[in-house]
Backbone of each chain as ProteinMPNN parsed JSONL, in Angstrom:
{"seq_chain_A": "XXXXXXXXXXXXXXXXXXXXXXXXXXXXXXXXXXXXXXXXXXXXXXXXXXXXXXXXXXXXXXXXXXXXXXXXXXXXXXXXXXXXXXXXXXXXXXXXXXXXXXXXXXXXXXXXXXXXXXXXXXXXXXXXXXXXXXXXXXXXXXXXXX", "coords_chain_A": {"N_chain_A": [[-3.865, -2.321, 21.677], [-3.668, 1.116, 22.661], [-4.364, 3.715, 20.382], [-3.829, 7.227, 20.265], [-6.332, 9.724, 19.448], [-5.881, 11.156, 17.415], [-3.953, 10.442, 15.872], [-5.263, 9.414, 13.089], [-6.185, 11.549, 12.338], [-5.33, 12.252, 9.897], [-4.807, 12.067, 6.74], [-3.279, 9.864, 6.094], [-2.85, 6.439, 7.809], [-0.997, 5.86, 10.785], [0.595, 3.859, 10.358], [1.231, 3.847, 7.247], [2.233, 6.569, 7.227], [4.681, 6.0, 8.446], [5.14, 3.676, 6.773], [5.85, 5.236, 4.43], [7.841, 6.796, 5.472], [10.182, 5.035, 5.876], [10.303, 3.832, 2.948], [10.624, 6.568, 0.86], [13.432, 6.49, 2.802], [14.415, 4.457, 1.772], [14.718, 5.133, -1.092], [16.255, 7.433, -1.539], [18.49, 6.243, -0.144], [18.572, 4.546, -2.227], [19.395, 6.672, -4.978], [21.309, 8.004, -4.198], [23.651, 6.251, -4.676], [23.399, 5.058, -7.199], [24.358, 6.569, -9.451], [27.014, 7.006, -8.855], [27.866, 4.278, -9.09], [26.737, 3.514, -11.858], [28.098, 5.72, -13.288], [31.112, 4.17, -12.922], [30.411, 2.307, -13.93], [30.138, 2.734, -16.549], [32.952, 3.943, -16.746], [34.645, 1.918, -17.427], [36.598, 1.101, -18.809], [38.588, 2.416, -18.032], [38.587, 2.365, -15.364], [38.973, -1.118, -14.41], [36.977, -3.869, -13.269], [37.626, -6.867, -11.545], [35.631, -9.878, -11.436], [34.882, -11.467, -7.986], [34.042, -8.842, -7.425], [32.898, -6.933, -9.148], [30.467, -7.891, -9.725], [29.295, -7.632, -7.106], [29.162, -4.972, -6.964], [27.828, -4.112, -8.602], [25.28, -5.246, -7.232], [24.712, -3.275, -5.124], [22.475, -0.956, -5.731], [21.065, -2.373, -6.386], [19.635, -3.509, -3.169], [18.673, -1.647, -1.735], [15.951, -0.997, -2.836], [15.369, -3.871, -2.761], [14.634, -3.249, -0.261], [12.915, -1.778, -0.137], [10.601, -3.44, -0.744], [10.548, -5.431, 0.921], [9.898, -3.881, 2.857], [7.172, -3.749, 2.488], [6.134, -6.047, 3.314], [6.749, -5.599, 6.22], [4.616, -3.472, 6.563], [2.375, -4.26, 6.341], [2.072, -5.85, 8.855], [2.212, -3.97, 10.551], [-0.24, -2.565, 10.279], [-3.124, -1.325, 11.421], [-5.549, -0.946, 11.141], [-7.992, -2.303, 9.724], [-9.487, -2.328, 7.133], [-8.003, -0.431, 5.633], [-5.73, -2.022, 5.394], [-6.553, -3.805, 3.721], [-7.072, -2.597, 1.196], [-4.85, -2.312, 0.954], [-3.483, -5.023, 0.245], [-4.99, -5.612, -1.879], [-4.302, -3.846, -3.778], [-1.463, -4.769, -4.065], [-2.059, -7.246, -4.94], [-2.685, -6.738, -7.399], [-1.013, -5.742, -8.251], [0.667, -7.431, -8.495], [-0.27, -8.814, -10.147], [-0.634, -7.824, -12.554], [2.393, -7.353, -13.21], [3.553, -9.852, -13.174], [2.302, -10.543, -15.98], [3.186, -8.921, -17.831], [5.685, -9.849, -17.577], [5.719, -12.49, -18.46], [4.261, -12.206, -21.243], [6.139, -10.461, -22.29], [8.506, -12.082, -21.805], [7.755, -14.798, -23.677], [7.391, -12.86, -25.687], [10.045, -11.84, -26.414], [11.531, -14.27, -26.884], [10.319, -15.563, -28.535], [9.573, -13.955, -30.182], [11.059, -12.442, -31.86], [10.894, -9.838, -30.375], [12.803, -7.397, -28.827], [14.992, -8.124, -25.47], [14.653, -7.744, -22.539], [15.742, -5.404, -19.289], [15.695, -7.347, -16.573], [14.615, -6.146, -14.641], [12.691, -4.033, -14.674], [10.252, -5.477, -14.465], [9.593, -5.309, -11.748], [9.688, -1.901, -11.633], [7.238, -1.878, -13.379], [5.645, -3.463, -11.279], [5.606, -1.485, -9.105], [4.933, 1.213, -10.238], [2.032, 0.087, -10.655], [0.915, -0.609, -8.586], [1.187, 1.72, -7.028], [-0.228, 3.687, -8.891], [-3.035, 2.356, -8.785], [-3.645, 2.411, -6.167], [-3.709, 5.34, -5.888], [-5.948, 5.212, -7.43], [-8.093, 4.036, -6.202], [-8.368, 5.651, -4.063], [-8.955, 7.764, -4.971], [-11.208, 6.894, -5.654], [-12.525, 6.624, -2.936], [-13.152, 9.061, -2.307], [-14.685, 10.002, -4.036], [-16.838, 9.005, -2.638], [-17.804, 9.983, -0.564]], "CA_chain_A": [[-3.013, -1.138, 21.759], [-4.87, 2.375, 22.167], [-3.696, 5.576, 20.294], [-4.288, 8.785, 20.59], [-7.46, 9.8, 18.444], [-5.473, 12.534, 15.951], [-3.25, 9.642, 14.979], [-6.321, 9.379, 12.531], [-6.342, 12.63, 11.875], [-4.729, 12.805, 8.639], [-5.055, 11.518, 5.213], [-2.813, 8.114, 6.433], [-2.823, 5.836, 8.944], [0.514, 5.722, 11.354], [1.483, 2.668, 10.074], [0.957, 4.238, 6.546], [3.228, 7.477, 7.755], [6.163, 4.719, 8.843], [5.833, 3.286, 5.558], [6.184, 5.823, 3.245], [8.941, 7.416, 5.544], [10.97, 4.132, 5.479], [10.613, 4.102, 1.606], [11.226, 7.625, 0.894], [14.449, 6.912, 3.117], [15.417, 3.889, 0.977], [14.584, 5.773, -2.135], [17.452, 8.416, -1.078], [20.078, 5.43, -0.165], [19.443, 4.357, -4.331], [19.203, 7.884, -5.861], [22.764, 8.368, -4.221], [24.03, 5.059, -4.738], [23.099, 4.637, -8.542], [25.383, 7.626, -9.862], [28.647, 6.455, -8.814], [28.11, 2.85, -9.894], [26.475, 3.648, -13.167], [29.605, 6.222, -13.894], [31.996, 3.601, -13.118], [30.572, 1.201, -15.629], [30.616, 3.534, -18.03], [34.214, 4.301, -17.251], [35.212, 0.415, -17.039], [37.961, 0.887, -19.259], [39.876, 3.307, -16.997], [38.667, 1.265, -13.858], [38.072, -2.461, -14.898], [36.523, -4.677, -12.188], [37.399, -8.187, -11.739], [34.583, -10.789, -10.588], [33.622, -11.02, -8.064], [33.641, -7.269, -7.377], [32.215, -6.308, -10.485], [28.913, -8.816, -9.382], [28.638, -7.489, -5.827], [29.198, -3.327, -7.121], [26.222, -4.053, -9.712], [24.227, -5.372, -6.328], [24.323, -2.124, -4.294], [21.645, -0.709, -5.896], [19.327, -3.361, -5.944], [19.51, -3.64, -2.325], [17.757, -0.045, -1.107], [15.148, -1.584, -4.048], [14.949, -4.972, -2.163], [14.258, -3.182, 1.011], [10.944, -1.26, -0.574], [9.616, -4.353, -1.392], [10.289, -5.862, 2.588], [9.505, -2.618, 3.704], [5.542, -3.685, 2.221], [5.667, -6.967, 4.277], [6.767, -5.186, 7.372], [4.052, -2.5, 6.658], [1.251, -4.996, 6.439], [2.155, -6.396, 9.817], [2.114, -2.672, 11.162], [-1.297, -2.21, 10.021], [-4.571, -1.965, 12.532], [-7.061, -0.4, 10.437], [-8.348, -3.671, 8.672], [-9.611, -1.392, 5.967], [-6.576, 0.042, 4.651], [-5.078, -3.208, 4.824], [-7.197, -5.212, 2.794], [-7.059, -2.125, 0.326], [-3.676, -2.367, 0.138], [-3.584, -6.468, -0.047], [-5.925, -5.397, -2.925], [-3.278, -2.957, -4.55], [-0.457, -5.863, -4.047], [-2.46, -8.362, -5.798], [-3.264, -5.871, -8.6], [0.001, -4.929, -9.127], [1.657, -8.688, -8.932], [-1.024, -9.715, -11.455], [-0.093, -6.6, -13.961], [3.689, -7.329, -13.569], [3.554, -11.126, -13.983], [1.492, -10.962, -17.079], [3.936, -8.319, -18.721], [6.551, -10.55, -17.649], [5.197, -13.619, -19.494], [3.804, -11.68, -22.158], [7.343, -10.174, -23.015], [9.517, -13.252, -22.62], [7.218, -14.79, -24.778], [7.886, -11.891, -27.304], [11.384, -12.123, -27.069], [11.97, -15.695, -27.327], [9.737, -15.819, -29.979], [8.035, -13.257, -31.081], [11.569, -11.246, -32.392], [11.089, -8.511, -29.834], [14.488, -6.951, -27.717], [14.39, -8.296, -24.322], [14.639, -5.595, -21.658], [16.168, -6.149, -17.641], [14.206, -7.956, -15.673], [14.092, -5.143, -13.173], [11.767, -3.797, -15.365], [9.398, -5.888, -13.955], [9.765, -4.281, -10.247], [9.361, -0.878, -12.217], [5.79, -2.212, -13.609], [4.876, -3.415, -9.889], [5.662, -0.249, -7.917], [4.024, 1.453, -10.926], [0.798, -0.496, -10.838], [0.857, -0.056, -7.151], [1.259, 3.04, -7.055], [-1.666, 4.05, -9.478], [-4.184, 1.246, -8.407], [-3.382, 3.103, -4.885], [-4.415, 6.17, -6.369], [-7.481, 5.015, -8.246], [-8.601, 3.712, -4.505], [-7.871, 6.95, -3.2], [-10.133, 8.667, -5.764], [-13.388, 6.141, -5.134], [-13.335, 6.595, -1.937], [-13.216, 10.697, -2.074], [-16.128, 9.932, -4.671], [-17.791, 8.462, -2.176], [-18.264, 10.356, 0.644]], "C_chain_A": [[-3.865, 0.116, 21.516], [-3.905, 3.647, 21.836], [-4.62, 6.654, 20.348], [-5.089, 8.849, 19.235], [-6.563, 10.988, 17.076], [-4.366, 11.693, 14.939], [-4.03, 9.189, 13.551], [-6.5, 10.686, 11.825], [-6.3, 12.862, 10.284], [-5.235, 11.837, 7.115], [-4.704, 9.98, 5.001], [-2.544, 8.023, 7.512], [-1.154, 6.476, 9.256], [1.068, 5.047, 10.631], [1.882, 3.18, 8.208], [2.067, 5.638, 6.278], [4.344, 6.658, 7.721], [6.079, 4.665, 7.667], [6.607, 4.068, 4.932], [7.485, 6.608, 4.001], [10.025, 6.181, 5.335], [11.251, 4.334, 4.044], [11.115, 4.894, 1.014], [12.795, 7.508, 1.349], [15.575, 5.806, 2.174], [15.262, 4.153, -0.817], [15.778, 6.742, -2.386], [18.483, 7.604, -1.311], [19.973, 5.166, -1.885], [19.64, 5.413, -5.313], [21.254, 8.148, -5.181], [23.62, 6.91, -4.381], [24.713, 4.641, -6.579], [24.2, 5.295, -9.089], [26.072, 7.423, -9.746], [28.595, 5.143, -9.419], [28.023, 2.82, -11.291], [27.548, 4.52, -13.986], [30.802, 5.197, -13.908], [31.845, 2.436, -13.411], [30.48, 1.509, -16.46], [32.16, 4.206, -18.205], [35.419, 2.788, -17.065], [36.272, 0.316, -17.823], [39.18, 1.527, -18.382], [39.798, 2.531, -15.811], [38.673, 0.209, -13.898], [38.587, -3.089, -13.484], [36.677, -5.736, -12.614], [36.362, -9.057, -11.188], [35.524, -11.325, -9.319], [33.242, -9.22, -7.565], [32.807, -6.332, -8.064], [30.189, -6.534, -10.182], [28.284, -7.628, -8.411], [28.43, -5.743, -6.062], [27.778, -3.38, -7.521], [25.037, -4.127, -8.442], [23.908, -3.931, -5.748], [22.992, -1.812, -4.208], [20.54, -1.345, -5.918], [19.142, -3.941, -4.237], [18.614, -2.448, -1.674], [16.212, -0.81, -1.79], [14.698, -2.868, -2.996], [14.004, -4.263, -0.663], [12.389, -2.357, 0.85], [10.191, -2.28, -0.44], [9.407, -5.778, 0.173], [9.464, -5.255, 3.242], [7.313, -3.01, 3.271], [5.156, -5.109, 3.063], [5.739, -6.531, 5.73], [5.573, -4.349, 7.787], [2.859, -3.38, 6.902], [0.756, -5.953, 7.77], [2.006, -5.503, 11.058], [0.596, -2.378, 11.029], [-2.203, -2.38, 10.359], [-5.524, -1.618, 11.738], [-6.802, -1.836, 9.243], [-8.663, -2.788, 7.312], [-8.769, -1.286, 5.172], [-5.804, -1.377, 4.367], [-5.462, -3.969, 3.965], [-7.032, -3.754, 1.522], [-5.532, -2.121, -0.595], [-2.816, -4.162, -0.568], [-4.311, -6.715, -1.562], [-4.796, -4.897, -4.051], [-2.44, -4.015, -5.119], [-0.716, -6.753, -4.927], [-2.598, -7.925, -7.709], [-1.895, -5.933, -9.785], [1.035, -6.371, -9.091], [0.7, -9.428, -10.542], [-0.691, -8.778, -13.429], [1.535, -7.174, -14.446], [4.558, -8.413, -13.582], [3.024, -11.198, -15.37], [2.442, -9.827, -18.036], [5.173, -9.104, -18.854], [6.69, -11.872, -18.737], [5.236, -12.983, -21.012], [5.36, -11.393, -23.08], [8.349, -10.771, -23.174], [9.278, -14.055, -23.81], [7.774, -14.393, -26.152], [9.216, -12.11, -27.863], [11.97, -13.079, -27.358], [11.855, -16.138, -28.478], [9.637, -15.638, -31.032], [9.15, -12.158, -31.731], [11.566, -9.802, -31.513], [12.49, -8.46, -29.005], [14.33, -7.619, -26.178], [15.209, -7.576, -24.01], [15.445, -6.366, -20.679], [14.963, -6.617, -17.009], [13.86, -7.172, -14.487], [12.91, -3.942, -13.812], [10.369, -4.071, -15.263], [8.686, -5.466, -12.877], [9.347, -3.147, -10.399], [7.67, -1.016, -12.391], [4.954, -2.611, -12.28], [4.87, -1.947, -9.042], [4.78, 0.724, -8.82], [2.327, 1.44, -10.686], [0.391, -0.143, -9.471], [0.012, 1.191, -6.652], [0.061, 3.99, -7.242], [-2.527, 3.234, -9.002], [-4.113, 1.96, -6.616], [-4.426, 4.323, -5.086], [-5.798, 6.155, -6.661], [-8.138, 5.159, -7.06], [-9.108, 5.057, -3.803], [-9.057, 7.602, -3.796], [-11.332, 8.429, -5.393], [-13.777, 6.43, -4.266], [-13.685, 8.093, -1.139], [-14.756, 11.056, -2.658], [-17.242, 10.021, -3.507], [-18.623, 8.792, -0.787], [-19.181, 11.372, 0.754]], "O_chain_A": [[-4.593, 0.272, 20.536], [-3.11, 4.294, 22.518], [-5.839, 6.786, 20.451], [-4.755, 8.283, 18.194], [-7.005, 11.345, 15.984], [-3.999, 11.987, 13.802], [-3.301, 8.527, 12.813], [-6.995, 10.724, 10.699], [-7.099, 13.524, 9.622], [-6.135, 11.015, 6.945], [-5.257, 9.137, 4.294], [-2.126, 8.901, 8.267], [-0.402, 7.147, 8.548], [2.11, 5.454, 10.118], [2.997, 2.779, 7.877], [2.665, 5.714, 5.205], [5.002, 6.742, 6.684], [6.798, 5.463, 7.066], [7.811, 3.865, 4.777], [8.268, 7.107, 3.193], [10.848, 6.453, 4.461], [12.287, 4.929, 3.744], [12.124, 4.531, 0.41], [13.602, 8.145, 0.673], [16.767, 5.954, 1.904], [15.704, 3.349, -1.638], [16.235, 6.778, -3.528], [19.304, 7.785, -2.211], [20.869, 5.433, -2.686], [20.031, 5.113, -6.441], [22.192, 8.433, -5.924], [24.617, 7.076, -3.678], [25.784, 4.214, -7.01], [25.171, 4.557, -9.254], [26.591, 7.501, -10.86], [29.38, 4.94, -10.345], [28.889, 2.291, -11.987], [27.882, 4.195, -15.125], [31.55, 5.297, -14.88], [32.692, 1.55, -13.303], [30.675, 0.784, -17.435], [32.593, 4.77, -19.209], [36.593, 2.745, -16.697], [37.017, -0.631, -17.571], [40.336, 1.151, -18.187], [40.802, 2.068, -15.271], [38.023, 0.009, -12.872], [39.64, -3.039, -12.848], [36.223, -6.056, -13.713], [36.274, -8.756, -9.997], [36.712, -11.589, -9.507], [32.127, -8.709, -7.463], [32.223, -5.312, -7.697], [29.195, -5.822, -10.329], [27.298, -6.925, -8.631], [27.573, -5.197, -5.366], [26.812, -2.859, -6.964], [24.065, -3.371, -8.458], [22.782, -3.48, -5.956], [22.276, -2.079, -3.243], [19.393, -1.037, -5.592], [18.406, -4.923, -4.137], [17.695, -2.87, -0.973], [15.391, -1.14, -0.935], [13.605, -2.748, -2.443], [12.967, -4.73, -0.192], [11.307, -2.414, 1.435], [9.052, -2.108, -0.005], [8.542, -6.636, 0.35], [8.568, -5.665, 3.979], [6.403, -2.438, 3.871], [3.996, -5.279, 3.439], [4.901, -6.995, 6.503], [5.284, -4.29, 8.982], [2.287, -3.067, 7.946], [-0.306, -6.564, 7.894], [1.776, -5.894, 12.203], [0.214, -1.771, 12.03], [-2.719, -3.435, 9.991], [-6.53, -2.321, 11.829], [-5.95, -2.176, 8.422], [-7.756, -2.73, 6.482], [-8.68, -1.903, 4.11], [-5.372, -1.717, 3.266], [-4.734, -4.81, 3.438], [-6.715, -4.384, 0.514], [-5.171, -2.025, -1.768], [-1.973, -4.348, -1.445], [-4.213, -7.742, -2.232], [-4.52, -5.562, -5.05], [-2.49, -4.293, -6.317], [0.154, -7.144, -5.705], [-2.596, -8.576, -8.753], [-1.7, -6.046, -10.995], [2.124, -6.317, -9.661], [0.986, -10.165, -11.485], [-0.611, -9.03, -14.631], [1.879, -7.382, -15.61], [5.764, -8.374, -13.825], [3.468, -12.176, -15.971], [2.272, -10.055, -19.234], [5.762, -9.157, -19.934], [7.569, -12.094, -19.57], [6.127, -13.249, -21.819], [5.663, -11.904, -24.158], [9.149, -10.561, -24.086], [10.067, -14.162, -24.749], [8.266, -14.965, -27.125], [9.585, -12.392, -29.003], [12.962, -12.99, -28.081], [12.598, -16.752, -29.243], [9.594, -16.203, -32.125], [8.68, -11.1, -32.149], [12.155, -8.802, -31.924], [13.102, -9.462, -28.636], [13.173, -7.494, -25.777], [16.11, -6.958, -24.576], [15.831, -7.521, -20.859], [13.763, -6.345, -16.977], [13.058, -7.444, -13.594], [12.449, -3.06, -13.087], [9.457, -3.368, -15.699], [7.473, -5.258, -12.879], [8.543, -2.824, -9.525], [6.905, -0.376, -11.67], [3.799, -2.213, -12.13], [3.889, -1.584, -8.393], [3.79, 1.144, -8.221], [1.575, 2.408, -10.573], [-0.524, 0.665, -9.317], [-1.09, 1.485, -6.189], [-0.498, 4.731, -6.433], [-3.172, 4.098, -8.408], [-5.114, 1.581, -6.009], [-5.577, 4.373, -4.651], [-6.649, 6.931, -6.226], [-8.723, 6.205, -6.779], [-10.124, 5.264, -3.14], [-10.036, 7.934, -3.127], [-12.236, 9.157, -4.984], [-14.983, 6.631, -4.121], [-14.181, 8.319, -0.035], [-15.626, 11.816, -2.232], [-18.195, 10.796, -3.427], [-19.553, 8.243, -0.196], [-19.599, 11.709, 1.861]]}, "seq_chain_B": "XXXXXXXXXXXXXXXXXXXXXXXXXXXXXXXXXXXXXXXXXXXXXXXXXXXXXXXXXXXXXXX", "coords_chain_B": {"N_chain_B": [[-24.465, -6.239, 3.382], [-26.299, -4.836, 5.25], [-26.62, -1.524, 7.536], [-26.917, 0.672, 10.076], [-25.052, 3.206, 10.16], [-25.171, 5.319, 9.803], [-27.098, 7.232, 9.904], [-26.802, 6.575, 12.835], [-24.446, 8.147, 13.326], [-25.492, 10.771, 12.315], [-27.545, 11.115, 14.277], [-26.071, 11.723, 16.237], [-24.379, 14.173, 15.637], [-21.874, 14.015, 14.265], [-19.105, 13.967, 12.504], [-17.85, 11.655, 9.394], [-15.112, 11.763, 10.315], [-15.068, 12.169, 12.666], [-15.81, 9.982, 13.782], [-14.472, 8.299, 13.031], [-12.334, 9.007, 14.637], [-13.027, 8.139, 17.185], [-13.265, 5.744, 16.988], [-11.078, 4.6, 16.045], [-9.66, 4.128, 13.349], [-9.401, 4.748, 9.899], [-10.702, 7.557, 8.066], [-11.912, 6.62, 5.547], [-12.271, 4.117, 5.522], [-14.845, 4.283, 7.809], [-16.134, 5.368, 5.651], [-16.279, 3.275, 3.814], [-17.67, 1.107, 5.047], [-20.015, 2.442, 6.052], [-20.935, 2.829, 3.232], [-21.606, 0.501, 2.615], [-19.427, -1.2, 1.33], [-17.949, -2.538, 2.49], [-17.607, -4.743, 4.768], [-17.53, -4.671, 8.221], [-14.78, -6.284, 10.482], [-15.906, -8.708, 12.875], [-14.516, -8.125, 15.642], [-13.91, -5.187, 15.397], [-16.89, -4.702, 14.406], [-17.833, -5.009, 16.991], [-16.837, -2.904, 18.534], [-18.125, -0.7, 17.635], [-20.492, -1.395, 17.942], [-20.209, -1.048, 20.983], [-19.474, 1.978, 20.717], [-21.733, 3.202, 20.197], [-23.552, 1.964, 21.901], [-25.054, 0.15, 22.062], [-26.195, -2.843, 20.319], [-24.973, -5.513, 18.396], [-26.262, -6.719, 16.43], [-28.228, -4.507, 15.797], [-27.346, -2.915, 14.774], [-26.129, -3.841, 12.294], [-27.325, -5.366, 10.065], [-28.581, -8.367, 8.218], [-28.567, -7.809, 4.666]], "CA_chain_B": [[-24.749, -6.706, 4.802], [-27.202, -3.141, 5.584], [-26.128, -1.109, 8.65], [-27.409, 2.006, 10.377], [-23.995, 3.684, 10.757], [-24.758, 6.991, 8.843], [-28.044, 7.638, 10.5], [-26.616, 6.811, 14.068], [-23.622, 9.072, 13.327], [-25.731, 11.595, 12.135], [-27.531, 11.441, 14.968], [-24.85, 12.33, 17.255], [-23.912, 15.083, 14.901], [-20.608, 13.114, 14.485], [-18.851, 13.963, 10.728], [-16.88, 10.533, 9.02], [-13.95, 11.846, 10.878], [-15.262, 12.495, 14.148], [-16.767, 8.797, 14.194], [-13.375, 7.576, 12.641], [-11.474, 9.32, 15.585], [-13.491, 7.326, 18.156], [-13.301, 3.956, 16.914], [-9.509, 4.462, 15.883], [-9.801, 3.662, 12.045], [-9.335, 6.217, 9.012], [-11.962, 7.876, 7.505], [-11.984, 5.661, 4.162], [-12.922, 2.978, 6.722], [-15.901, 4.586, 8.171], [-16.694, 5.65, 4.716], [-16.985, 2.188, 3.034], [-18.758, 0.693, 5.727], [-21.021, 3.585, 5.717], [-21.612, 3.014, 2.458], [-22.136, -0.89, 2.373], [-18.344, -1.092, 0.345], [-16.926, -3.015, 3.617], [-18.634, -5.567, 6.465], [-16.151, -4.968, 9.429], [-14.541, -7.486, 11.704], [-16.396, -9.134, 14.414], [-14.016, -7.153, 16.501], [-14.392, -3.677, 14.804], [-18.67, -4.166, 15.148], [-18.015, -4.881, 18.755], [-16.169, -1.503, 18.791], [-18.907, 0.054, 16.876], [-21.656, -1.27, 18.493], [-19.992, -0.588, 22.204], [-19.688, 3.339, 21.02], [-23.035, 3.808, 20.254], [-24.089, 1.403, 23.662], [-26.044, -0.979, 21.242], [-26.01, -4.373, 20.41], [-24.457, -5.462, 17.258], [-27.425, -6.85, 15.304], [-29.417, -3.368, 16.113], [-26.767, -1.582, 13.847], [-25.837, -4.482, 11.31], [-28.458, -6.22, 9.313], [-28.407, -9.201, 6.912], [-29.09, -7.64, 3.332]], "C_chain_B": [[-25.141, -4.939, 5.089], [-26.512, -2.558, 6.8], [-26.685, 0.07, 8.746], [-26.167, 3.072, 10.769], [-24.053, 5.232, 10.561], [-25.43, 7.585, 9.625], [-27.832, 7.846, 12.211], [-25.659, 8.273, 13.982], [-24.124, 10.388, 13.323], [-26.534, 12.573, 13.202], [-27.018, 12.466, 16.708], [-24.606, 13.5, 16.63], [-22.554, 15.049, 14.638], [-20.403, 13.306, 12.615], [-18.167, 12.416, 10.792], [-15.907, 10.942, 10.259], [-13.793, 11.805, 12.267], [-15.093, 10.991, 14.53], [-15.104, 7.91, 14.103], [-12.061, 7.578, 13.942], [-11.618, 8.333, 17.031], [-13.34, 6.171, 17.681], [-11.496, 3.991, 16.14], [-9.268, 3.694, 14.324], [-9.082, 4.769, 11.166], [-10.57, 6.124, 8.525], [-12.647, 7.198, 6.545], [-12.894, 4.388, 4.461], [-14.542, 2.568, 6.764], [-16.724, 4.862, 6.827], [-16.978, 4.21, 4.237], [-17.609, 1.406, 4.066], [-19.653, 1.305, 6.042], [-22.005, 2.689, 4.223], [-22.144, 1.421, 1.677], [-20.832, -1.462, 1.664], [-18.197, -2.726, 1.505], [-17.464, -3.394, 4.871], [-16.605, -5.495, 7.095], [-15.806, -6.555, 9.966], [-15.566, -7.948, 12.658], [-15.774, -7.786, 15.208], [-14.289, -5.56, 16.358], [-16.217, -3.507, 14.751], [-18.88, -4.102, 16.436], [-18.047, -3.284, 18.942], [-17.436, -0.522, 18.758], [-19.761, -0.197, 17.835], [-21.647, -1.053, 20.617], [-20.052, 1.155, 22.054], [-21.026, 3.604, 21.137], [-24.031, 3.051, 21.618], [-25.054, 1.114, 22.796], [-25.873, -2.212, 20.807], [-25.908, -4.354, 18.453], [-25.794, -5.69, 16.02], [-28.403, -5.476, 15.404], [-28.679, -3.111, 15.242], [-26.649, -2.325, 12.461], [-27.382, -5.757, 11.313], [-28.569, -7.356, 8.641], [-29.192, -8.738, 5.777], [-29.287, -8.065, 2.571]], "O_chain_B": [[-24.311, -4.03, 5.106], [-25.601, -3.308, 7.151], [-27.008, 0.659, 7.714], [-26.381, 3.785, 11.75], [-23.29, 6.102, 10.982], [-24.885, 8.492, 10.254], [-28.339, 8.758, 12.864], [-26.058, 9.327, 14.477], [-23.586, 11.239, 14.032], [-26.52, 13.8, 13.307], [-27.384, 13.25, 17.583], [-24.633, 14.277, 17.584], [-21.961, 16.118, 14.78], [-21.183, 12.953, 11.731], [-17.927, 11.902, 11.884], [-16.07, 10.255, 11.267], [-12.794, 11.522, 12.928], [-14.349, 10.691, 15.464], [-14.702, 7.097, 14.935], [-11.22, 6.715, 14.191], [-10.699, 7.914, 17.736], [-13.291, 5.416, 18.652], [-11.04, 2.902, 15.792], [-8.642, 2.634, 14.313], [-8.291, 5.572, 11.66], [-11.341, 5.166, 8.475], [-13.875, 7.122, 6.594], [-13.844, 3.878, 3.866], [-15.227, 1.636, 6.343], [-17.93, 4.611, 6.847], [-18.181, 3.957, 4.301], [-18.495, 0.82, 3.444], [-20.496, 0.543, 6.516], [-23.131, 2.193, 4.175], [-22.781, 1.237, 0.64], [-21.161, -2.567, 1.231], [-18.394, -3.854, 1.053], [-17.732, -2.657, 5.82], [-15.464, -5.849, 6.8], [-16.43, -7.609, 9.843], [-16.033, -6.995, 13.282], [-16.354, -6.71, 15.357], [-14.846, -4.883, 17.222], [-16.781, -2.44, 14.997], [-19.739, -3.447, 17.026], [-18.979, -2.599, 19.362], [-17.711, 0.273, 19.657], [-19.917, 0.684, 18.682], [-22.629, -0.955, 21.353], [-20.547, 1.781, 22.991], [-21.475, 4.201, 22.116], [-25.014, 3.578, 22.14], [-26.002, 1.897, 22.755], [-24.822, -2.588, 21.325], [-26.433, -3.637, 17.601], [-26.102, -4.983, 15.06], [-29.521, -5.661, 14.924], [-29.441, -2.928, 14.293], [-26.981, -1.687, 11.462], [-28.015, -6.489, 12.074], [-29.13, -6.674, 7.783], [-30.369, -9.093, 5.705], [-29.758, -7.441, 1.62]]}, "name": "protein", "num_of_chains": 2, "seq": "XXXXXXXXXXXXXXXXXXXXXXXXXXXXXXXXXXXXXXXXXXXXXXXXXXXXXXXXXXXXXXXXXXXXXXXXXXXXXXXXXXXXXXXXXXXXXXXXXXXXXXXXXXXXXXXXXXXXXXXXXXXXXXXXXXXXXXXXXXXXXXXXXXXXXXXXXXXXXXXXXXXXXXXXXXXXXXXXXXXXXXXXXXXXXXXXXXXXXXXXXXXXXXXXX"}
């Protein structure tokens, strides 16, 4: 497949562009999403939900959330510059190895070890996190480096 | 794995970006294989060694 040379131009690939507009757009669907659900479980006495309604309301939001985390297998299948891909296969690995080992680490704690246990979406938080920055770092070396 | 990519480029008077534009990569690319970070593809030295109209072992070395 041949593109046009300015598709290059910029700071990110195309496929890189796509992503982050996909994400960005399912970042939007949970930022408006969250607010009404989270008010009307804090007003569950005036509204009370029976199962399973109550289950599938709580889902909403973790669906926009699910789709980020597709949206990085779709992106990796979008992706011609071998480069960037293996940097970001790099990132992925970084940031599943950070947000398994907090996972462990803190059931652990709480089973055990007396600490509070948290949500497990907490976990998801620590990957997109790790991501995120380990993205960054990348970003920096290779500004170093030129 | 050594390579002459900087020196050809430079030849040409070709910046990262220029070189990156022709072989359809990003700059980051051209930069770590520049800088020894990153042995390309088979396919991506073809590329390389078809812009510059050279044969792949002329540009890539065993280090």
């Amino acid at each position: 497949m041949t593109r046009p040379a300015s598709s290059y131009s910029a700071a990110f690939t195309p496929a890189q562009r796509r992503h982050n507009r996909r994400s960005l757009a399912a970042l939007a669907v949970y930022a408006l999403v969250l607010p009404p659900i989270v008010w009307l479980h804090a007003h569950a006495n005036a509204y009370p939900l029976e199962q399973p309604w109550l289950a599938l309301l709580s889902l909403i939001p973790a669906l926009p959330l699910i789709a980020i985390f597709l949206n990085f297998a779709r992106y990796l299948s979008e992706e011609s510059d071998e480069y960037i891909r293996l940097m970001v296969m790099r990132q992925i690995l970084v940031a599943t190895t950070v947000a398994m080992c907090c996972a462990v680490i803190w059931g652990f704690l709480s089973e055990l070890g007396g600490m509070r246990p948290i949500a497990n979406y907490w976990i998801a938080v620590v990957w997109v996190v790790t991501q995120s920055t380990w993205g960054l770092v990348q970003r920096f070396r290779s500004r170093g480096d030129s | 794995m050594k390579n002459r990519l900087k020196v050809l480029r430079a030849e040409r008077g070709w910046s990262q970006q220029d070189l990156a534009e022709r072989l359809e990569v990003s700059r980051q690319s051209v930069n770590a294989i520049e800088t020894g970070k990153y042995d390309p593809s088979l396919p991506l030295a073809f590329r390389i060694a078809e812009l510059f109209d050279m044969r792949i072992e002329d540009i890539f070395q065993k280090g």
